[in-house]
ZAVOSE-786344 format. One record per atom (N, C-alpha, C): residue number from 1; residue in one letter; chain; atom name; x negated, y, z negated. Coordinates in Angstrom, 3 decimals. Atoms other than C-alpha are relative to their C-alpha. Layout:
N
@i: NUM, aa: A, ch: A, at: CA, east: X, north: Y, up: Z
...
END
This chain:
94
@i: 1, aa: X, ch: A, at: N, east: -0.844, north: -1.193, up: 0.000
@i: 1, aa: X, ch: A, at: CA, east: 0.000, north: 0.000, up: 0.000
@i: 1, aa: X, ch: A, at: C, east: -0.880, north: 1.244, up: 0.000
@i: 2, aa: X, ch: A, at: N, east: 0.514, north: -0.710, up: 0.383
@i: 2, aa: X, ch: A, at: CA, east: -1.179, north: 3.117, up: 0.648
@i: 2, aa: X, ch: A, at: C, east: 0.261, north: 1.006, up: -0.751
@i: 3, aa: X, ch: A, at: N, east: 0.532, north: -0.906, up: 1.537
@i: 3, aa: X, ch: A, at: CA, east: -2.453, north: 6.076, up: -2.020
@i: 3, aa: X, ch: A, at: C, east: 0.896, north: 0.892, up: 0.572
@i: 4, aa: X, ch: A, at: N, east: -1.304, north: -0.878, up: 0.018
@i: 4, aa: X, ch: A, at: CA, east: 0.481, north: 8.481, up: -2.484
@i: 4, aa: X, ch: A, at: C, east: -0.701, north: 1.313, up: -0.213
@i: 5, aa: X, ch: A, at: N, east: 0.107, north: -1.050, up: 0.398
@i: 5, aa: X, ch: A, at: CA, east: -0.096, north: 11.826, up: -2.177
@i: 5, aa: X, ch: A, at: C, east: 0.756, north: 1.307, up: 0.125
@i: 6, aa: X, ch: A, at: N, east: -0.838, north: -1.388, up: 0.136
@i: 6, aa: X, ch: A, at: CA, east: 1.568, north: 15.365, up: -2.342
@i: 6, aa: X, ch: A, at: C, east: -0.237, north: 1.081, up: -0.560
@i: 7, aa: X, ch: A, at: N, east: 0.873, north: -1.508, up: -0.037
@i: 7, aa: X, ch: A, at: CA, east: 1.273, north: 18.944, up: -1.440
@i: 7, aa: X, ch: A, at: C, east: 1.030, north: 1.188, up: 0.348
@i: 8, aa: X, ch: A, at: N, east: -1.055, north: -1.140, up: 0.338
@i: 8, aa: X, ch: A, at: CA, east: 2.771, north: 22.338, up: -2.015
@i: 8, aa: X, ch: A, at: C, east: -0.982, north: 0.821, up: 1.817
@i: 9, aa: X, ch: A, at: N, east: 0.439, north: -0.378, up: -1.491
@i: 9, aa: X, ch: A, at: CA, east: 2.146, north: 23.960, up: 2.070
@i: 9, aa: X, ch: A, at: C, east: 0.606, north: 1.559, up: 0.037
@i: 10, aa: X, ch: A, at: N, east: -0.642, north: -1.567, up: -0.723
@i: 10, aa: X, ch: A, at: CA, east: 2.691, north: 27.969, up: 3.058
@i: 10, aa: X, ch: A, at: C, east: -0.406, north: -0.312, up: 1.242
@i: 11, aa: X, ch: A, at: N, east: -0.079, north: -0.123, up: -1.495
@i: 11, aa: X, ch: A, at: CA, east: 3.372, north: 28.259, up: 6.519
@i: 11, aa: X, ch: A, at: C, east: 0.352, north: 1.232, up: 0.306
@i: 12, aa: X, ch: A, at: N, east: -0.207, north: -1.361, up: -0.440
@i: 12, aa: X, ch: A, at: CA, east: 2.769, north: 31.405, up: 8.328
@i: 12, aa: X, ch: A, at: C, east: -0.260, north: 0.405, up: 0.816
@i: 13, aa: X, ch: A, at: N, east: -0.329, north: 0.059, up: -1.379
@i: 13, aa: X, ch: A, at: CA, east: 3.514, north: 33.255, up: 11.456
@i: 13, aa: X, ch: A, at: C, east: 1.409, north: 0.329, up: 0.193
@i: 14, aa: X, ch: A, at: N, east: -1.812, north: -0.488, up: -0.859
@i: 14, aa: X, ch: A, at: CA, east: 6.861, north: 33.512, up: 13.760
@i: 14, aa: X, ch: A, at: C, east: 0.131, north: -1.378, up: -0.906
@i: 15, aa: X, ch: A, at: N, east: -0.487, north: 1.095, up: 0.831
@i: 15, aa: X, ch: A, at: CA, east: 8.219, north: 30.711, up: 11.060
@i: 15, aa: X, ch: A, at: C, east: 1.477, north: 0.087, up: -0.110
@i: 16, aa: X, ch: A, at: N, east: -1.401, north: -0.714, up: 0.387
@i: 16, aa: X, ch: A, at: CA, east: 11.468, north: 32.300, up: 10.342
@i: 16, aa: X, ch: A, at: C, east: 0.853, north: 0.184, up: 1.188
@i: 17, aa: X, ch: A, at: N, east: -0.814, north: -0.623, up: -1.076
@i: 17, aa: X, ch: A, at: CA, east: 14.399, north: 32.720, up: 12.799
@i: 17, aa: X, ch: A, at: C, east: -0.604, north: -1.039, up: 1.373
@i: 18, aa: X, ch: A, at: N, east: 0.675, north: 0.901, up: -0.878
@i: 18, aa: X, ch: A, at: CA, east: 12.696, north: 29.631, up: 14.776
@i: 18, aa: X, ch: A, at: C, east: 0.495, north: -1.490, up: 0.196
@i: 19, aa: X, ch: A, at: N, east: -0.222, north: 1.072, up: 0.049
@i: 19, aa: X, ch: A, at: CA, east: 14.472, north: 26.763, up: 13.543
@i: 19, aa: X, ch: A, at: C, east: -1.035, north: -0.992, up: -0.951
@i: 20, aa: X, ch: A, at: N, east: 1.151, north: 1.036, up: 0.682
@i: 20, aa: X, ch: A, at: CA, east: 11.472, north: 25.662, up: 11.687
@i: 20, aa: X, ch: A, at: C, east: 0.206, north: -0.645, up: -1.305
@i: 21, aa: X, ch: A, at: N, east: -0.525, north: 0.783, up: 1.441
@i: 21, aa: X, ch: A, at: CA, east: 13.361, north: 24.296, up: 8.119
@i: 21, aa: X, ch: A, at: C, east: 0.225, north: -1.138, up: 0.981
@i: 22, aa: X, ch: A, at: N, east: -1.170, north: 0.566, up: -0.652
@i: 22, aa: X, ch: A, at: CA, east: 15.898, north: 22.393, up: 10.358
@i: 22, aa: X, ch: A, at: C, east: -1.675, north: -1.167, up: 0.882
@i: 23, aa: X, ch: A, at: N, east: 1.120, north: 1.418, up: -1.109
@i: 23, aa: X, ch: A, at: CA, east: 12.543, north: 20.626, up: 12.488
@i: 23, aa: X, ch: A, at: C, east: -0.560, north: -0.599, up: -1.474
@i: 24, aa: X, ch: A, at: N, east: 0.327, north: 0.261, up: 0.699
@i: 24, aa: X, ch: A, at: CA, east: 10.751, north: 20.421, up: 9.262
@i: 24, aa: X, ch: A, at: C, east: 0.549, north: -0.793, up: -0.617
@i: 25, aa: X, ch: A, at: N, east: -0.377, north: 1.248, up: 0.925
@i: 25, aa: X, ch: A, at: CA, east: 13.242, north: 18.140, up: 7.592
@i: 25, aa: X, ch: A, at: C, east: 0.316, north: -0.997, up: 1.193
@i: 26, aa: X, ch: A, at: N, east: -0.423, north: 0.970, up: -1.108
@i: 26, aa: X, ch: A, at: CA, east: 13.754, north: 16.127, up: 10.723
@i: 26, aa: X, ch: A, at: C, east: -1.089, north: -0.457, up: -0.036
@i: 27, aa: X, ch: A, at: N, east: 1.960, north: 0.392, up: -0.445
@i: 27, aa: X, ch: A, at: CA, east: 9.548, north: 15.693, up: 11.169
@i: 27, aa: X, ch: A, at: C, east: 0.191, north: -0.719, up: -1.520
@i: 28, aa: X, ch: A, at: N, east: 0.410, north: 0.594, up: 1.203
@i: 28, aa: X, ch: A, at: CA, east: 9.500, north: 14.729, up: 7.306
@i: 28, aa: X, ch: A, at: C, east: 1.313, north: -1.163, up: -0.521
@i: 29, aa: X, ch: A, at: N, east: -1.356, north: 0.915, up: 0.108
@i: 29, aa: X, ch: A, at: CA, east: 12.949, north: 12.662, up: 7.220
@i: 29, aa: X, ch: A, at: C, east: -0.531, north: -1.209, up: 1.121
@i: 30, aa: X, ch: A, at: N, east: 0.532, north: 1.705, up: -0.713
@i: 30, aa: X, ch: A, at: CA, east: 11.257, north: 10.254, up: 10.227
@i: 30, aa: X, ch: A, at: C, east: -0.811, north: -0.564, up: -0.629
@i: 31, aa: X, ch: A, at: N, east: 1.576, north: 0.859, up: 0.105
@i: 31, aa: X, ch: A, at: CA, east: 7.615, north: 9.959, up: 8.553
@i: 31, aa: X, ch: A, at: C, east: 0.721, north: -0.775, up: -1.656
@i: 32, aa: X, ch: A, at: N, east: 0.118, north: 0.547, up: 1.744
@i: 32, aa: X, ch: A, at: CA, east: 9.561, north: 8.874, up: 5.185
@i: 32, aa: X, ch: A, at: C, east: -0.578, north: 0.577, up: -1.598
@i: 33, aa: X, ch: A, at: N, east: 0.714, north: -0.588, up: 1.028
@i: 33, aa: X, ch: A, at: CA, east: 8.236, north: 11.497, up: 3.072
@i: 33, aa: X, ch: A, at: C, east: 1.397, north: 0.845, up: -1.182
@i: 34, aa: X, ch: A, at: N, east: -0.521, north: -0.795, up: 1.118
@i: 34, aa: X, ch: A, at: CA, east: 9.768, north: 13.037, up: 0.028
@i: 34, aa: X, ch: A, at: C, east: -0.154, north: 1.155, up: -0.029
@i: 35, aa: X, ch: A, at: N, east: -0.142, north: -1.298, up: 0.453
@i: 35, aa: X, ch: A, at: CA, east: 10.466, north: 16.736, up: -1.094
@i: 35, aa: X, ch: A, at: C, east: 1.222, north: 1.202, up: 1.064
@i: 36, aa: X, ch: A, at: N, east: -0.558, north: -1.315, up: -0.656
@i: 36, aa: X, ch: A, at: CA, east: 11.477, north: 20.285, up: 0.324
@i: 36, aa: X, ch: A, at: C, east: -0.400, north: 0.544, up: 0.930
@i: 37, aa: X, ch: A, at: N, east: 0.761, north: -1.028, up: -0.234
@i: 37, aa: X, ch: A, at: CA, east: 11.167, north: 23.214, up: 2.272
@i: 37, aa: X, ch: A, at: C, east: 1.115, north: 1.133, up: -0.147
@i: 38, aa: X, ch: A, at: N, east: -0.444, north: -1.138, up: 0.102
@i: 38, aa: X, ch: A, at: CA, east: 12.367, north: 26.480, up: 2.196
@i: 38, aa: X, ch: A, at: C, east: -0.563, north: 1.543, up: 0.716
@i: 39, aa: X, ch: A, at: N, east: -0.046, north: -1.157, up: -1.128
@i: 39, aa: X, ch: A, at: CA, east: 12.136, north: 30.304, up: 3.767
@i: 39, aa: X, ch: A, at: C, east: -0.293, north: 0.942, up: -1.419
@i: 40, aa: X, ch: A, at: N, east: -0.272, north: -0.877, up: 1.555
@i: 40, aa: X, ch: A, at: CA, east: 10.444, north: 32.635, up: 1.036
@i: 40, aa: X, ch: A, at: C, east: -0.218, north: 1.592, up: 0.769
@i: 41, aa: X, ch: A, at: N, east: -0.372, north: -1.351, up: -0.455
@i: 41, aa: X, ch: A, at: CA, east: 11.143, north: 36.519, up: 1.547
@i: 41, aa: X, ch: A, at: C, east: -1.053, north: 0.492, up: 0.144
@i: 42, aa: X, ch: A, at: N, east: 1.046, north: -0.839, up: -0.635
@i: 42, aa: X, ch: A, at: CA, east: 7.208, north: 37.485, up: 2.674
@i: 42, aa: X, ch: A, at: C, east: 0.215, north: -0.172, up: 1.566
@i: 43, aa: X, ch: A, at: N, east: -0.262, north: 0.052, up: -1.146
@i: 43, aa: X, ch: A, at: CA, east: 8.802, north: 35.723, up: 6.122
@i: 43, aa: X, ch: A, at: C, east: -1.225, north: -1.463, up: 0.186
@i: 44, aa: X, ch: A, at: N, east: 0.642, north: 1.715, up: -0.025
@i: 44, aa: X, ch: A, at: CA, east: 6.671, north: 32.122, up: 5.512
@i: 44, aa: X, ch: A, at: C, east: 0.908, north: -0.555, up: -0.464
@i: 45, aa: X, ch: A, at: N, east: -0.636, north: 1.352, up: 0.148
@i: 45, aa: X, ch: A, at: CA, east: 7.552, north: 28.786, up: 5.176
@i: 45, aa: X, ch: A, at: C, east: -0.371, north: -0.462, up: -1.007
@i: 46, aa: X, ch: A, at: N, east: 1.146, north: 0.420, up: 1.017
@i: 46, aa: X, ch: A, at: CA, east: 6.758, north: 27.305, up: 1.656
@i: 46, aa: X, ch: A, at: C, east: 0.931, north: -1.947, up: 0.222
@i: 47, aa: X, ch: A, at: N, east: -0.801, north: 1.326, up: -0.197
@i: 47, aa: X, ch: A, at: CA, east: 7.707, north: 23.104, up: 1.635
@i: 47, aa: X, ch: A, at: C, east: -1.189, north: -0.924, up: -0.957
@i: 48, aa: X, ch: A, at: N, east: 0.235, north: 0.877, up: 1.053
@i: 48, aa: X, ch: A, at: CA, east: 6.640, north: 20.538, up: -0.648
@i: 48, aa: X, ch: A, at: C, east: -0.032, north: -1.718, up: 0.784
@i: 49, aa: X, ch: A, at: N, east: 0.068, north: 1.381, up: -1.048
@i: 49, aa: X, ch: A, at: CA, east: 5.634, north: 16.681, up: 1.096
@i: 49, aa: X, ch: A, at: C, east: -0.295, north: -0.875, up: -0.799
@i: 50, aa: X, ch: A, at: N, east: 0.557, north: 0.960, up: 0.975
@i: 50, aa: X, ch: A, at: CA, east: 4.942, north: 13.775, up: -1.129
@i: 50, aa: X, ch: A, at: C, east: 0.188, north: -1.772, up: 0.848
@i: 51, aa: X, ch: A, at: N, east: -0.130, north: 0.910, up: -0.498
@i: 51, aa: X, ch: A, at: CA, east: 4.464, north: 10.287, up: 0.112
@i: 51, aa: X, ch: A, at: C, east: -1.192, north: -0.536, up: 0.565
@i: 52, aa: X, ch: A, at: N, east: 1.796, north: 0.326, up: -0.441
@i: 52, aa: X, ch: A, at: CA, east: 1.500, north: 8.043, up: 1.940
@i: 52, aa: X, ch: A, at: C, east: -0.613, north: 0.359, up: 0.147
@i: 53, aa: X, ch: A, at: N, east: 0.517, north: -1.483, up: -0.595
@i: 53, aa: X, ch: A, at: CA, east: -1.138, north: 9.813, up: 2.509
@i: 53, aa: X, ch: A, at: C, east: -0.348, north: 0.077, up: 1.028
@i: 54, aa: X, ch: A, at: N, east: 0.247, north: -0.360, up: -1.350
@i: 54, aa: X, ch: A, at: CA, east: -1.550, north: 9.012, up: 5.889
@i: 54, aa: X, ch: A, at: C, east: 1.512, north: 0.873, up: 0.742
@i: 55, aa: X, ch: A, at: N, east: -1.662, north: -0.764, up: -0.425
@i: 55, aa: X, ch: A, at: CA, east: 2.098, north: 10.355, up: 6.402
@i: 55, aa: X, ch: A, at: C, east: -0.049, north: 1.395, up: -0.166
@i: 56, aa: X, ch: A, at: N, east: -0.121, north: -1.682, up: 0.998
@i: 56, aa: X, ch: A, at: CA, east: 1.805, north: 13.630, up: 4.441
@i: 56, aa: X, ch: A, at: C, east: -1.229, north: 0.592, up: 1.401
@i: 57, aa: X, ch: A, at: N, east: 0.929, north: -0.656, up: -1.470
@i: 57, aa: X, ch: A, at: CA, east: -1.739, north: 14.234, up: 7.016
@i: 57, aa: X, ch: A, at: C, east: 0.561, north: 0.355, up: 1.020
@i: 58, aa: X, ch: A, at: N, east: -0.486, north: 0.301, up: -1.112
@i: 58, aa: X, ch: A, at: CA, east: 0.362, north: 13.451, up: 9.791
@i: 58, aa: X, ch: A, at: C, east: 1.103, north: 1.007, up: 0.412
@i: 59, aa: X, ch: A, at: N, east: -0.770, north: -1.184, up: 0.089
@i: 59, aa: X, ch: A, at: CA, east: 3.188, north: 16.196, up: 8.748
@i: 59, aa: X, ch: A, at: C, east: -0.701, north: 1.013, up: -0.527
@i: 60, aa: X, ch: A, at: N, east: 0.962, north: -1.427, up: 0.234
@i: 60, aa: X, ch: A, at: CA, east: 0.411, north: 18.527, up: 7.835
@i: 60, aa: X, ch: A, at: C, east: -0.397, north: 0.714, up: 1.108
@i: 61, aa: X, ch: A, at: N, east: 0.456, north: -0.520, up: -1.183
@i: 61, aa: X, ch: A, at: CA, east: -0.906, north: 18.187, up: 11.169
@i: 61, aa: X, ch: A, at: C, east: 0.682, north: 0.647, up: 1.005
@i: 62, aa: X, ch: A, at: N, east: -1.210, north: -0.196, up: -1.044
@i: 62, aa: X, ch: A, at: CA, east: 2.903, north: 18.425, up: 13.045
@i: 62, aa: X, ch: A, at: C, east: -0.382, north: 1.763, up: -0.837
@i: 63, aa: X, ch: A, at: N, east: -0.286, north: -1.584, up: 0.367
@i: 63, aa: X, ch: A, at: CA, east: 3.135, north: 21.869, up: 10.666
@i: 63, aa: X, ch: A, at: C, east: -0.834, north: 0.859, up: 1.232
@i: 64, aa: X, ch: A, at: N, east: 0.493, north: -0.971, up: -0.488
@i: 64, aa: X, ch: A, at: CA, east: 0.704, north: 23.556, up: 12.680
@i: 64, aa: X, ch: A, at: C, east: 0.325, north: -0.047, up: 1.701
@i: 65, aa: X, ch: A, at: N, east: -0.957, north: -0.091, up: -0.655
@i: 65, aa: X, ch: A, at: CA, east: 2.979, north: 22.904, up: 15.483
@i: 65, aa: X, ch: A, at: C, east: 0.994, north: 0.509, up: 0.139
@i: 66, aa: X, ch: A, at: N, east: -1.289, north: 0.007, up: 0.822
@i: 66, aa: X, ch: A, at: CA, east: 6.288, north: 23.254, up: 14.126
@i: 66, aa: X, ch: A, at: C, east: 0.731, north: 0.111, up: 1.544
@i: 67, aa: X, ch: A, at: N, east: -0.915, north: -0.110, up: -0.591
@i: 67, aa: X, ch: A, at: CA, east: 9.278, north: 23.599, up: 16.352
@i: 67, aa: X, ch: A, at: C, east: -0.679, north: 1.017, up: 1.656
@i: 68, aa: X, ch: A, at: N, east: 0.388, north: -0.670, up: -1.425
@i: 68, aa: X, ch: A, at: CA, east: 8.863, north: 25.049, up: 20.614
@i: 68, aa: X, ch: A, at: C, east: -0.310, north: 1.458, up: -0.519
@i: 69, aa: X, ch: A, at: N, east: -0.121, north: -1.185, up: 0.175
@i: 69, aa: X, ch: A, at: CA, east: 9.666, north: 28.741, up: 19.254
@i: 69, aa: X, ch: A, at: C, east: -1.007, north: 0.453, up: -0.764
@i: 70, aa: X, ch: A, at: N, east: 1.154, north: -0.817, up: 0.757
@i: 70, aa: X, ch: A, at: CA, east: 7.337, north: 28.853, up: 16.586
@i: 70, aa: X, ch: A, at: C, east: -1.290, north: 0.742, up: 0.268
@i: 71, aa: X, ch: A, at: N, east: 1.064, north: -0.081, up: -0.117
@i: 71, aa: X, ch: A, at: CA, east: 3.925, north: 30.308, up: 16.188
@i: 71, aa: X, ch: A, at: C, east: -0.853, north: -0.175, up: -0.731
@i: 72, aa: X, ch: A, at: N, east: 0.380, north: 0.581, up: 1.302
@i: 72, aa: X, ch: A, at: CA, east: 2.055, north: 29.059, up: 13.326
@i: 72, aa: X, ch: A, at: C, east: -1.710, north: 0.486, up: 0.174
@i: 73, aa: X, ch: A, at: N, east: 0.414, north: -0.877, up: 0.355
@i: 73, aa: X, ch: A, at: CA, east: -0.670, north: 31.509, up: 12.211
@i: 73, aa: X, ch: A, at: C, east: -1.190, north: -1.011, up: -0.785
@i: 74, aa: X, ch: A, at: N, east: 0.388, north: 0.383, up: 0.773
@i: 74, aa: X, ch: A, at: CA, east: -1.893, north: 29.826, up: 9.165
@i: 74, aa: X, ch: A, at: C, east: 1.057, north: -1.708, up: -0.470
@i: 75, aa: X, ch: A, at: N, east: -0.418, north: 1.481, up: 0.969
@i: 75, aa: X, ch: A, at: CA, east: -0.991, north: 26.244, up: 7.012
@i: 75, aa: X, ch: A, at: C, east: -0.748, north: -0.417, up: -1.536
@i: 76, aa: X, ch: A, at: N, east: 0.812, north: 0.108, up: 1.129
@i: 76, aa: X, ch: A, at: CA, east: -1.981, north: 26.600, up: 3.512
@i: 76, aa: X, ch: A, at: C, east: -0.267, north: -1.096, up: -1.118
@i: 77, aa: X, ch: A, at: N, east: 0.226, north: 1.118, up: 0.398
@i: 77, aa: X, ch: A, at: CA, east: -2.731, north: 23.526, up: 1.642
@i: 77, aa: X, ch: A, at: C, east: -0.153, north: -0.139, up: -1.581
@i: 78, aa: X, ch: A, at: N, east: 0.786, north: 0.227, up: 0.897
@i: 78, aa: X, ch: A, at: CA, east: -2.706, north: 22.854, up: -2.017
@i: 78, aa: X, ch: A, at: C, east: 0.664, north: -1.370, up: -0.582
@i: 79, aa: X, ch: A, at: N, east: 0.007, north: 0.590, up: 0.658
@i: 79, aa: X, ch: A, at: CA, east: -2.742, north: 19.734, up: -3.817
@i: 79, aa: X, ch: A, at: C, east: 1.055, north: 0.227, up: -1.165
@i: 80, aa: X, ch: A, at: N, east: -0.892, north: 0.239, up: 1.027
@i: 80, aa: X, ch: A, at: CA, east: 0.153, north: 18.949, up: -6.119
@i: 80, aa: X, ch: A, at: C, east: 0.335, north: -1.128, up: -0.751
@i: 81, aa: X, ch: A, at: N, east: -0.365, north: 0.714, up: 0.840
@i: 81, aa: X, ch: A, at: CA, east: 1.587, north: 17.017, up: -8.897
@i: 81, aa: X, ch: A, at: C, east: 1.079, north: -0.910, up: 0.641
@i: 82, aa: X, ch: A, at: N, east: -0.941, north: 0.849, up: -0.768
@i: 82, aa: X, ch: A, at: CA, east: 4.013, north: 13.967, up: -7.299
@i: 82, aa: X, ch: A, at: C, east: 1.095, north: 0.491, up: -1.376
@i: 83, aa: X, ch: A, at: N, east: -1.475, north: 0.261, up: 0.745
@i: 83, aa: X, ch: A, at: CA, east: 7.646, north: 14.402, up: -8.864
@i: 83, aa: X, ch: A, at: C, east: 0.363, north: -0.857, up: 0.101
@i: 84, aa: X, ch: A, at: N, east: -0.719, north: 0.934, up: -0.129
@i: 84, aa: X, ch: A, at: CA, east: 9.043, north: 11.857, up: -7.858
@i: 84, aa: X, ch: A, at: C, east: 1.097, north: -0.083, up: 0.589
@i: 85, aa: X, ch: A, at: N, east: -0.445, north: -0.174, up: -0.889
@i: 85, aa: X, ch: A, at: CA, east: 11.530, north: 13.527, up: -5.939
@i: 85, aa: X, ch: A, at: C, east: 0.114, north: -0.902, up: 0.968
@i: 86, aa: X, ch: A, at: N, east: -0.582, north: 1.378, up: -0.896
@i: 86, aa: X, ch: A, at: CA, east: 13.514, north: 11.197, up: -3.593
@i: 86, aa: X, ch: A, at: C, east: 0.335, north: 0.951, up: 1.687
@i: 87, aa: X, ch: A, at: N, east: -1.347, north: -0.818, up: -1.683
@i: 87, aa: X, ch: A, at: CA, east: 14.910, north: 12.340, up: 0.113
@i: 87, aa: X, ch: A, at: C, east: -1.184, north: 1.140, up: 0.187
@i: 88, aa: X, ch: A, at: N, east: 0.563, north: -1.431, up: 0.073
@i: 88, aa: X, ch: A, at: CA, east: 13.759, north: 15.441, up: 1.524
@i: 88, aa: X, ch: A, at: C, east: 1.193, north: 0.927, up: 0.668
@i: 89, aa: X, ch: A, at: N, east: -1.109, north: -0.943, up: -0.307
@i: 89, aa: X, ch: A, at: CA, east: 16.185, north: 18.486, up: 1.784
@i: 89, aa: X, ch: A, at: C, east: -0.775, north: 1.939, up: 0.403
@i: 90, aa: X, ch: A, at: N, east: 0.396, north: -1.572, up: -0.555
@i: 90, aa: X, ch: A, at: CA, east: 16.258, north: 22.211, up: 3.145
@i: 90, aa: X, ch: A, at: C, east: 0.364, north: 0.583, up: -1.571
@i: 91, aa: X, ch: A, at: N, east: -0.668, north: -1.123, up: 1.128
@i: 91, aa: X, ch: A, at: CA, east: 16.452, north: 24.689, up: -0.120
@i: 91, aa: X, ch: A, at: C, east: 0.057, north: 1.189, up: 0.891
@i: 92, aa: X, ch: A, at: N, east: 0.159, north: -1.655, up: -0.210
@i: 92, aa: X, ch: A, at: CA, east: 17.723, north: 28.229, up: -0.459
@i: 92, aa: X, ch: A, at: C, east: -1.368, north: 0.141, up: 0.337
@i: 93, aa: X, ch: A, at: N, east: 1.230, north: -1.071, up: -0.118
@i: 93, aa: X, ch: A, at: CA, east: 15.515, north: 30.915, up: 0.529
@i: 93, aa: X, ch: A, at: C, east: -0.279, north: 0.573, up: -1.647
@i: 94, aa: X, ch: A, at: N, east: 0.420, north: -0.380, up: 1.243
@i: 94, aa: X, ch: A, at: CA, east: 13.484, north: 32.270, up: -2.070
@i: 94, aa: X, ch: A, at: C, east: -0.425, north: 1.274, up: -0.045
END
């Protein structure tokens, strides 16, 4: 089995007004990963990924893709605590 890991991500750029939650839980709802994302009011993407860690790489790497419209700037990376958090869902904006 592989080593579980999970990470708190800012995404930044044309993020907003792009569709990019709505791909983001579709990209992280196929690879099987756990958590969030959300739309915080500087106009980034903040999202939360937990799960294999070749999976979590793999939606680290789609981020700096994201959806046709986007433009993805930056992908900020930090290391987090696993919750345990089940599913992954869109939150409010923050």
């Amino acid at each position: 089995m592989d080593e579980r890991r999970a990470v708190t991500v800012r995404i930044t750029g044309k993020v907003q007004g792009v569709w990019y939650r709505g791909w983001t839980v579709e990209q992280a709802r196929r690879r099987g990963l756990d958590g969030w994302v959300r739309n915080l009011s500087d106009g980034s993407v903040e999202a939360v990924f937990a799960g294999p860690a070749p999976d979590v790489d793999a939606m680290l790497d789609a981020c700096w893709q994201g959806p046709p419209s986007a433009m993805v700037i930056n992908v900020k990376v930090l290391e987090t605590e696993d919750t345990g958090v089940t599913g992954f869902d869109q939150r409010p904006s923050a």
